[in-house]
N, C-alpha and C positions, 0 to 999 in steps of 0.2 A: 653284775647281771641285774638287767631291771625285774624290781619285784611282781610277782603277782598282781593284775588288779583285780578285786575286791577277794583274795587270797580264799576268805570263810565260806567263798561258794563259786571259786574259780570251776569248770566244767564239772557241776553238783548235779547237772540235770542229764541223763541218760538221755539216749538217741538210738532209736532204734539199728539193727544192722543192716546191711547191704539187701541183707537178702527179703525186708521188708517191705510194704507197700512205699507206694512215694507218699499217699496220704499221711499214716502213721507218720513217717520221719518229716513230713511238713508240719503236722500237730506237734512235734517235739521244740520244733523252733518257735511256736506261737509263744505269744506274752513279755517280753522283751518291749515290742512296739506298741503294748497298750500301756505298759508303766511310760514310756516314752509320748503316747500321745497325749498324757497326765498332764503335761506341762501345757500342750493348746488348747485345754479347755479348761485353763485356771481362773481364780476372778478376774485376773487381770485382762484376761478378755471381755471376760464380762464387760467390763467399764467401758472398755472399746468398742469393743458390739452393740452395748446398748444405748450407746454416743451416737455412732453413728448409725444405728437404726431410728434412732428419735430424731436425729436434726435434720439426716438424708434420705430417709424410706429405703427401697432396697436399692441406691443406687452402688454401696460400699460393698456390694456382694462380690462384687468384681476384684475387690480387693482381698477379700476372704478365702477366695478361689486361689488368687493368683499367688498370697501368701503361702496357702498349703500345698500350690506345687513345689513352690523353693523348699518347704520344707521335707516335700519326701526326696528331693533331689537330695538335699545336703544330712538326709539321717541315712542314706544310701550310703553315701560318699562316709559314714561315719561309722557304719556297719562293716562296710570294708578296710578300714582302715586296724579296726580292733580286729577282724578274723583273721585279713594277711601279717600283721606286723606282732600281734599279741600282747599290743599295748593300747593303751587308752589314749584319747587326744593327751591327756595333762602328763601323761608318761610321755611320749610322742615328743613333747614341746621340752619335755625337758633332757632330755638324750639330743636333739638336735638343734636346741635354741641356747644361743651364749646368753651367761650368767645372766647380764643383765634386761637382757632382751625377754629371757623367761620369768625373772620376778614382775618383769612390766606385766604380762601374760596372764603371774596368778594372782595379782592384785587388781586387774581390769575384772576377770572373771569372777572373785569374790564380790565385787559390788554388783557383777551381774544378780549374783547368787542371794546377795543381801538383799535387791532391786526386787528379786521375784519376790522373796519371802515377805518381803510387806503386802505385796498385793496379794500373797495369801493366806497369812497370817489374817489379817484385815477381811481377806474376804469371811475369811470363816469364823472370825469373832462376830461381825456384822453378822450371817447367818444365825450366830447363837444366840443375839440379841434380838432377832427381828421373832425367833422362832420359840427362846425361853426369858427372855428378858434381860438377861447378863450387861454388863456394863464392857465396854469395847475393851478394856485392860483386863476385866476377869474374863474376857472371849481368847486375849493374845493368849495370856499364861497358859488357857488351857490348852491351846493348840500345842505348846510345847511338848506335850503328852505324845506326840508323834515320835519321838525320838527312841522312846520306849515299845511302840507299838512294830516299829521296824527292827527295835533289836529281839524282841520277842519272835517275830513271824519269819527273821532269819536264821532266828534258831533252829523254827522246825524244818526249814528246808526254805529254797529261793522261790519252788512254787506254791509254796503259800502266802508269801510275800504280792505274787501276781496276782491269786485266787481272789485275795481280797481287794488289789486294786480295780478286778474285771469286776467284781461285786458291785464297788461304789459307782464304776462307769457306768454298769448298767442303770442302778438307781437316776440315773442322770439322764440315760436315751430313754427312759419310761415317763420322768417328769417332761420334758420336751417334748415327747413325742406326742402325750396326751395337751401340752400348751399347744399344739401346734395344730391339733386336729380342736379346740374350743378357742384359735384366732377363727378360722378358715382363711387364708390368707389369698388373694387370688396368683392363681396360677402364672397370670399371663405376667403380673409384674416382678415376680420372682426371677424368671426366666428372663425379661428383660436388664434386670440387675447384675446377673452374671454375665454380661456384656460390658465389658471396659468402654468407661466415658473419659474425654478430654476433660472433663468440668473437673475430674478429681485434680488434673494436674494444676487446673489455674486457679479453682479456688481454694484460698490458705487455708481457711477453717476447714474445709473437707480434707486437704493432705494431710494436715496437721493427727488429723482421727487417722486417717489410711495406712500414716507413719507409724501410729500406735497400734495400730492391730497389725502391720507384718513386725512390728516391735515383742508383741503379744504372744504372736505366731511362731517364729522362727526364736525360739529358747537356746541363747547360748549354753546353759549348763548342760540341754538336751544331748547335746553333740560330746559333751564330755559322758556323760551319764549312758549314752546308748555303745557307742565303742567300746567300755568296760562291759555291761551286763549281757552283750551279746556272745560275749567269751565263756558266759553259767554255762552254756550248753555242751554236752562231751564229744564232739563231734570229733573225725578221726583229725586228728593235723598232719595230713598231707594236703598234697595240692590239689587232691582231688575231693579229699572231705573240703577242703576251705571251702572251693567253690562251689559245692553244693547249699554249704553253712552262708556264704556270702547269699546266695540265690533265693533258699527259704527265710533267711532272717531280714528279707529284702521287702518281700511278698508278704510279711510279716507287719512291719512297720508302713508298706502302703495301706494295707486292708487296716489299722489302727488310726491312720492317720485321713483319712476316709472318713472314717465314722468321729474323729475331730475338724473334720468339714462341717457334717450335719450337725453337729451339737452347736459351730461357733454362728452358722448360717442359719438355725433356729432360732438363738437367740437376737440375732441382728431381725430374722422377720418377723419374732412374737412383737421385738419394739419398734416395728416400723409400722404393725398393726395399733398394735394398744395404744402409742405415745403421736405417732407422725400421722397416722390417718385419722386421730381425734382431735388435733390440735394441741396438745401435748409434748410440741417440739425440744421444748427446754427441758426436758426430763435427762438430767444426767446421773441422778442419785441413787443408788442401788436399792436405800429405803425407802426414797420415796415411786421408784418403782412399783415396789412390793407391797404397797400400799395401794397403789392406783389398778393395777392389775386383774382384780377379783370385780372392783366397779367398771373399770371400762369395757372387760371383757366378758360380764353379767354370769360370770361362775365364781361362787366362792371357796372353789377348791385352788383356784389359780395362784391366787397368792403363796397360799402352801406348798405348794410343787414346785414353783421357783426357790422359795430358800430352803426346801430341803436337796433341791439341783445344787445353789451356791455351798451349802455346807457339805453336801459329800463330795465336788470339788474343791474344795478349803483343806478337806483333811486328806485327798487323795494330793492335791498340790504340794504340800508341806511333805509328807512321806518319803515322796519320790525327791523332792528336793533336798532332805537331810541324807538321801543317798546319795545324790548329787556333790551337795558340800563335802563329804568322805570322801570320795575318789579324787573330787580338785585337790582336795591337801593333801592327799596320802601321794598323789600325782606329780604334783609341781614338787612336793615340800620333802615328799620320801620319808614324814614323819612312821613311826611305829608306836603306836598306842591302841592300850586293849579294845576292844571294839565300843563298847560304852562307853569310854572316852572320848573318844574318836568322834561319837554320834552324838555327845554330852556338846565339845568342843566346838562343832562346825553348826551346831542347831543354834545357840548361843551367840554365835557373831553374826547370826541373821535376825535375832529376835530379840536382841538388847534394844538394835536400834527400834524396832517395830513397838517395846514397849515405853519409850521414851518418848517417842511421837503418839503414843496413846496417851500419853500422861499430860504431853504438851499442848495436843490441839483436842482432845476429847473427842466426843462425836462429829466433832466438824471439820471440816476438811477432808474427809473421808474419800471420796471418789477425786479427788482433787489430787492425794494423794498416790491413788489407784491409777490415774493419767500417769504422774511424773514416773509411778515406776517402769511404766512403759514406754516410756520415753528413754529413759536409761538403760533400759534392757535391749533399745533403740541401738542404743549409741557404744554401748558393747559388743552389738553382734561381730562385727570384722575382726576384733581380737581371738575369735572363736573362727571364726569363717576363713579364714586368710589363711592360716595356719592350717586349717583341714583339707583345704584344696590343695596347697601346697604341697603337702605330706602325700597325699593319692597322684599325683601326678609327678613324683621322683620313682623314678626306675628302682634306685641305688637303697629304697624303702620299701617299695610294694611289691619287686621281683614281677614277678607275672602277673600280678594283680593290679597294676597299673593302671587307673582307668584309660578309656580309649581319648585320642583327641578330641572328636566332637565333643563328649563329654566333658571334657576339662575343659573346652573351648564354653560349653553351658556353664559352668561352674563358675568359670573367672567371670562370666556376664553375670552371672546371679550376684557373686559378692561384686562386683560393680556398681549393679544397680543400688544393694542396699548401703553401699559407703554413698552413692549420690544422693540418697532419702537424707542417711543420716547429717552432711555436709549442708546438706538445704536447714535441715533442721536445726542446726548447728549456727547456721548465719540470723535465723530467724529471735534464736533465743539470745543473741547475741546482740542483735540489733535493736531485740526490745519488741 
């Protein structure tokens, strides 16, 4: 029998009964999809957003849009996948994927997992240096301190685990939201932005960013991380509580992944303000952002507000993602180790590599670095994607939960398109 996922807070969180509003039993499902929308508003956006908001003005909005539809498509599709079957994708993969085909699975997705944590790892050292002076190796180490903070706040229960994710995110729609009212950015080109242009597709340098932000965007560990924790909740298991559990934890992760629209489309117009409409096109560096920021845009609170937005995304990032790494090992691997173990083990093969490349390239390289992991994060997404649609569109799995044809018929087009980004991108890094 497959075990548990995440066993120490498998249905921990109460749900109201039949006989309650539907509000109430909606509010029971919140939180799920805000730890989930953690992952698109990590640095590694950043780097993306603020690439292509400096080189292209808002024409990349288009791209920021179109990423966050695939993604509430495919955390849908991930949602249901954990409520009707009561497994996680990395359970999922390994009850129906032969031997070999499943260690390919969880070694693709550990480098996803490795790929994120640099870019946030990194982003949040960076925030500590720009904000307390720390050197980028005493920035990595500390973030490790994450590993501790989730075993602590799962002690107290899983919703304080959220409490404090919805904390940081707020700290994040306040700093943005006040950059966003001292750009004044105009209206009419923002709205023209989220209009899909041809230009993205033939010029390279513009794909190349585009690549990187639905790379950014759509989080494969996402998809393993949201199927397990959407199971906290105690909703009845039958077919009728599922579908209710499928419905509100759906509405859940749209309304989350929503407000990781505005924070990534923020940040792409504060730098198409501050960097592209000054001349400042070449601004790819997150320090030297944060440096230009307060001068270009005559507030000297600006600067502040962005890296205290990069560091409580740094440490919200890292959080969710040492969650992340747990369920893929416990997932694919069916290890059994105490829980600090557990959280010791899979925080450590994302942060070895992260402090070795601190040690290697120092401060430089930095954003450079923040590209490549979105690139890789790129080029892992179908080992993650392929497998999810798969899994929702067999009978002989989902029972009545099946998504419908058209849907799967969207689904096989969504990981379509992103195996054709990644393939283009693929030939391109290959070719030189």
């Amino acid at each position: 029998m497959t075990r548990r996922s995440l066993p120490d807070v498998f249905a921990s969180v109460s749900v109201p009964g039949p006989g309650s509003s539907t509000l109430k039993r909606l509010l029971a499902f919140i939180g799920p999809g805000y730890l989930i929308s953690v992952g698109y508003m990590d640095p590694g956006n950043w780097a993306t957003d603020l690439q292509g908001g400096a080189q292209f003005g808002y024409t990349l909005l288009s791209v920021v849009m179109m990423s966050n539809l695939m993604a509430v498509l495919l955390q849908a599709l991930a949602t249901r996948l954990g409520v009707a079957t009561e497994m996680d994708l990395a359970q999922a993969c390994r009850v129906r994927c032969p031997r070999p085909v499943n260690l390919l699975l969880w070694i693709a997705c550990e480098l996803a997992i490795i790929a994120c944590d640099l870019a946030e790892v990194i982003g949040t050292a960076v925030a500590l240096q720009l904000l307390f002076g720390f050197s980028l190796l005493t920035g990595s180490l500390l973030s490790a301190l994450d590993a501790f903070v989730v075993l602590l706040l799962m002690g107290r229960g899983f919703r304080y685990l959220e409490a404090f994710i919805i904390g940081l995110l707020s700290v994040i729609a306040v700093c943005f939201g006040m950059q966003l009212f001292m750009a004044g950015p105009p209206v009419g080109g923002i709205l023209r932005g989220f209009i899909p242009r041809p230009e993205i597709l033939t010029n390279h340098a513009m794909l190349y960013i585009a690549i990187g932000i639905i790379g950014a965007t759509v989080m494969p560990h996402n998809l393993y991380l949201h199927s397990s924790i959407v199971q906290t909740r105690a909703y009845e298991r039958t077919p009728s509580g599922k579908r209710e559990a499928i419905r509100f934890a759906t509405i859940d992760s749209t309304m989350a992944l929503s407000f990781a629209l505005f924070i990534n489309a923020a940040i792409l117009i504060v730098a198409a303000v501050a960097f592209h409409d000054t001349g400042h096109r070449d601004v790819t560096d997150i320090a030297v952002a944060y440096h230009l920021l307060s001068p270009v845009l005559g507030v000297s609170l600006a600067s502040t507000l962005f890296a205290v937005a990069l560091l409580a995304a740094g440490m919200n990032s890292t959080i969710t993602g040492t969650l992340a790494g747990q369920i893929v090992m416990e997932g694919f691997l069916h290890l059994r180790l105490p829980d600090w173990a557990r959280r010791l083990v899979t925080r450590s093969l994302a942060i070895i590599p992260v402090v070795i490349a601190s040690i290697w390239f120092g401060d430089r390289s930095v954003d450079d670095l923040l590209m490549l992991s979105q690139v890789i994060l790129s080029m892992q997404l179908p080992c993650a994607v392929i497998p999810l649609v798969w899994f929702v569109t067999r009978k002989d799995m989902m029972g009545e939960f099946k998504v419908s044809r058209p849907v799967a018929m969207l689904a096989w087009l969504v990981s379509g398109i992103i195996l054709a980004l990644n393939f283009e991108l693929l030939y391109w890094t290959v070719a030189g």
